[in-house]
C-alpha positions as CSV (number, residue, x, y, z in Angstrom):
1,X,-56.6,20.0,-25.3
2,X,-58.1,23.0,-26.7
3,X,-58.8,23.3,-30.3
4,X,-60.2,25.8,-32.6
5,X,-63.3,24.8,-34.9
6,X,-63.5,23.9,-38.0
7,X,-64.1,25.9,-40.6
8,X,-64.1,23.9,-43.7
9,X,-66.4,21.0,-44.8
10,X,-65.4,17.5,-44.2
11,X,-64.9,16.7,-48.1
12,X,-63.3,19.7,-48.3
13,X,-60.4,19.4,-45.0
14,X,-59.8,15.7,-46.2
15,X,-59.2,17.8,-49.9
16,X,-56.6,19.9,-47.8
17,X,-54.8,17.2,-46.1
18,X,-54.3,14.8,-49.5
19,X,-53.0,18.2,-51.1
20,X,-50.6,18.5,-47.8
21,X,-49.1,15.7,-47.6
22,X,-45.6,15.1,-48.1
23,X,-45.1,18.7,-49.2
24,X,-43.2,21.4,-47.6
25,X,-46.1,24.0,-45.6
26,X,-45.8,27.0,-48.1
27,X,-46.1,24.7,-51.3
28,X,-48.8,22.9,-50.3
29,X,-50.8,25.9,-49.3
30,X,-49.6,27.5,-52.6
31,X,-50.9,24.5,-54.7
32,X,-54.5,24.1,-52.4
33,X,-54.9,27.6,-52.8
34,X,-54.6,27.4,-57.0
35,X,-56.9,24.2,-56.5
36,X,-59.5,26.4,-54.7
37,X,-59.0,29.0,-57.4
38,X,-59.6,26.4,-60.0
39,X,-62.5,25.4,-58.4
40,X,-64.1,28.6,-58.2
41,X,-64.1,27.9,-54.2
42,X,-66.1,25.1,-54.6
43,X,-64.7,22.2,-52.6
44,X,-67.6,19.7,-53.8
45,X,-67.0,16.4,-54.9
46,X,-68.5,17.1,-58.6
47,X,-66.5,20.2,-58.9
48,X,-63.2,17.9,-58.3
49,X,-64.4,15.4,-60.8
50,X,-65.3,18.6,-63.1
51,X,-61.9,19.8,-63.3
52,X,-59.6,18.7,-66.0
53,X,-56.1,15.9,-65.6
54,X,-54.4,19.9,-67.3
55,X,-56.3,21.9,-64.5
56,X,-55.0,19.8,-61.9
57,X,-51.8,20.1,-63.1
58,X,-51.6,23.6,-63.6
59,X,-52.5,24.2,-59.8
60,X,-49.5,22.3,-59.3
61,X,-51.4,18.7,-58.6
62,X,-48.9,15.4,-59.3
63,X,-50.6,12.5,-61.2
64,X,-51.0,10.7,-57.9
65,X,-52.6,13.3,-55.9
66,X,-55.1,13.8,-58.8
67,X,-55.9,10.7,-58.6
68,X,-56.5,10.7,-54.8
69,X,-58.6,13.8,-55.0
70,X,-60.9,12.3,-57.8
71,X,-61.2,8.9,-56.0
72,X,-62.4,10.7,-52.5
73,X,-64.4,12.7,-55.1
74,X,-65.9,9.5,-56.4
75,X,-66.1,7.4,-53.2
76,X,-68.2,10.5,-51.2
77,X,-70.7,10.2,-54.3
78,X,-71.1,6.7,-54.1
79,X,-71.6,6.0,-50.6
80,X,-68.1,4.4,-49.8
81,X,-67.2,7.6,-47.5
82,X,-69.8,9.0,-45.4
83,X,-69.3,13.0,-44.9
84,X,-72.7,14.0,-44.0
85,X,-72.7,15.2,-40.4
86,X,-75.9,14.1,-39.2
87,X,-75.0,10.6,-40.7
88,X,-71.6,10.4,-39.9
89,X,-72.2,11.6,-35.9
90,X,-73.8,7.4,-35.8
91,X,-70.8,6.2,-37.8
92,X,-68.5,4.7,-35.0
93,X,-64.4,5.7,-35.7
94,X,-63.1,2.4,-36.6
95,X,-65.7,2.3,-39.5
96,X,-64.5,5.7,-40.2
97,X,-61.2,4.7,-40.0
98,X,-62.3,2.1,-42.6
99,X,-63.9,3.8,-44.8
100,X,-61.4,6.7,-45.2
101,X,-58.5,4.1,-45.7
102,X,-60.4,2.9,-48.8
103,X,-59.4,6.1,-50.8
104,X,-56.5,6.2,-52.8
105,X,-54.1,8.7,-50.2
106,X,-55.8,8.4,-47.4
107,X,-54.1,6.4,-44.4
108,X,-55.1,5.0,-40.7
109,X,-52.7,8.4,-39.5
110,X,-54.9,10.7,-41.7
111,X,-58.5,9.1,-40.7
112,X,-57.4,9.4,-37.1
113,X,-56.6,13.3,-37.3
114,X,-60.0,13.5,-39.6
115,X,-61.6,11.7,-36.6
116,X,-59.3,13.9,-33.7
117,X,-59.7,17.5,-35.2
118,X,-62.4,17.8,-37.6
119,X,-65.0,15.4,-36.1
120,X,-63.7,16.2,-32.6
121,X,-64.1,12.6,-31.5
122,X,-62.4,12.1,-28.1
123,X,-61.5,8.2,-27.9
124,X,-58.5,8.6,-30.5
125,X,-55.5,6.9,-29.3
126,X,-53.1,7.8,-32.6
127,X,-49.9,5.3,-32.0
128,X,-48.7,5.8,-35.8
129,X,-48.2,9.7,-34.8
130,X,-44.7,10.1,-34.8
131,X,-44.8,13.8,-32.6
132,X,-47.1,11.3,-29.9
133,X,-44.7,8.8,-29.7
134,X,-41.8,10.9,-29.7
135,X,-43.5,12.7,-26.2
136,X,-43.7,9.2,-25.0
137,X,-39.8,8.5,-25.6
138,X,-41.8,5.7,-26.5
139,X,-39.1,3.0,-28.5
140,X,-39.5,2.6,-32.1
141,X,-40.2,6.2,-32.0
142,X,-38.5,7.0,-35.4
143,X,-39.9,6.7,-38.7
144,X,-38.5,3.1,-39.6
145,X,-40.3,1.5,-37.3
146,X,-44.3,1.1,-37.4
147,X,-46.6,1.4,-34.7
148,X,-47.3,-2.4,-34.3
149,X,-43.7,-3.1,-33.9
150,X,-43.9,-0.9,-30.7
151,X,-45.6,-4.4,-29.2
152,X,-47.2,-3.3,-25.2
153,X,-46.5,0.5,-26.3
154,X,-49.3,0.7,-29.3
155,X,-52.2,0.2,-26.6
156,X,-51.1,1.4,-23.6
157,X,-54.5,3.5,-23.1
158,X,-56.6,1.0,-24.5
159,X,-59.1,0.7,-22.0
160,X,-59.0,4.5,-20.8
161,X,-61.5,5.9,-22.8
162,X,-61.8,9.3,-23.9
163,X,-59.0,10.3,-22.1
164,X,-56.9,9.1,-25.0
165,X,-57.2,12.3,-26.9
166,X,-56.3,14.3,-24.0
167,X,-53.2,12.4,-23.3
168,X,-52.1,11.7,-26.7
169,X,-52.2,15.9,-27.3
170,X,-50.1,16.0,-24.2
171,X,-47.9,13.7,-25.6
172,X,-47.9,15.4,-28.6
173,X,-46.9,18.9,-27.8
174,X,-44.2,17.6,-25.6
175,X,-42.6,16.2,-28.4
176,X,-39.5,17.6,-29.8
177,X,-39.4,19.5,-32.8
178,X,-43.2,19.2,-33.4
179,X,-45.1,21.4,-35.8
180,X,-47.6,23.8,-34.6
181,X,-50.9,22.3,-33.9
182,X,-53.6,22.1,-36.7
């Protein structure tokens, strides 16, 4: 699975993907792209906790993903979330995983493609990916159901290793009606 590097800083791709989510792609990259504006391309913890509840909401930020973006903001300054590279390259992904879920917005699905395409880390297995389960026809494979109701199907690569990442891209783009890859 072949994917292009990252350009942005950790703090600020995890900035991208709260703005992202459950937003249609052209408003969301609208909105990020008045949030950069407003931050005078800054994408630094104390510039998010610099900008006012009425800047926010004139780059076209709800209440709740304010929130979210000041409590990342807050949580990378205090230690909760590590996003230093040389200190997070020790940080093993489950405590990623961990860490990341303890911000208001972030979930286990958004850690795991944190972990899969910005920190390129190879053991990711990502059963709550609908476009992954889909490829595997796997049941349960609609958005009702969650990923531990799959039973056997949520760890069928446990043990495999780093292959995981490689299978679950497969998987992925096999899908149908995916999106295009990030």
């Amino acid at each position: 699975m072949r994917l292009r590097k990252p350009v942005e800083t950790h703090f600020a791709t995890l900035v991208e993907s709260i703005v992202h989510q459950q937003l249609a792609g052209r408003a969301a990259a609208a909105i990020h792209g008045r949030l950069i504006s407003a931050l005078d391309g800054r994408v630094e913890p104390e510039a998010v906790l610099a900008l006012a509840d009425e800047q926010m909401r004139a780059a076209g930020l709800s209440a709740n993903k304010t929130a979210s973006l000041r409590d990342l903001a807050a949580k990378v300054l205090d230690g909760t979330v590590i996003l230093e590279p040389h200190r997070l390259a020790r940080v093993p992904d489950d405590e990623v995983v961990t860490r990341l879920t303890a911000v208001r917005g972030i979930g286990e699905w958004t850690a795991q493609m944190f972990l899969l395409f910005q920190l390129r880390r190879m053991d990711v297995w990502p059963t709550g990916d609908l476009g992954v389960r889909k490829g595997y026809g796997w049941p349960g494979a609609s958005r009702r159901r969650r990923p531990s109701s799959c039973g056997f199907w949520a760890s069928p690569f446990a043990r495999t290793g780093p292959s995981r990442r490689g299978t679950a891209g497969e998987r992925w783009r096999s899908s149908p009606g995916r999106p295009k890859a990030p």
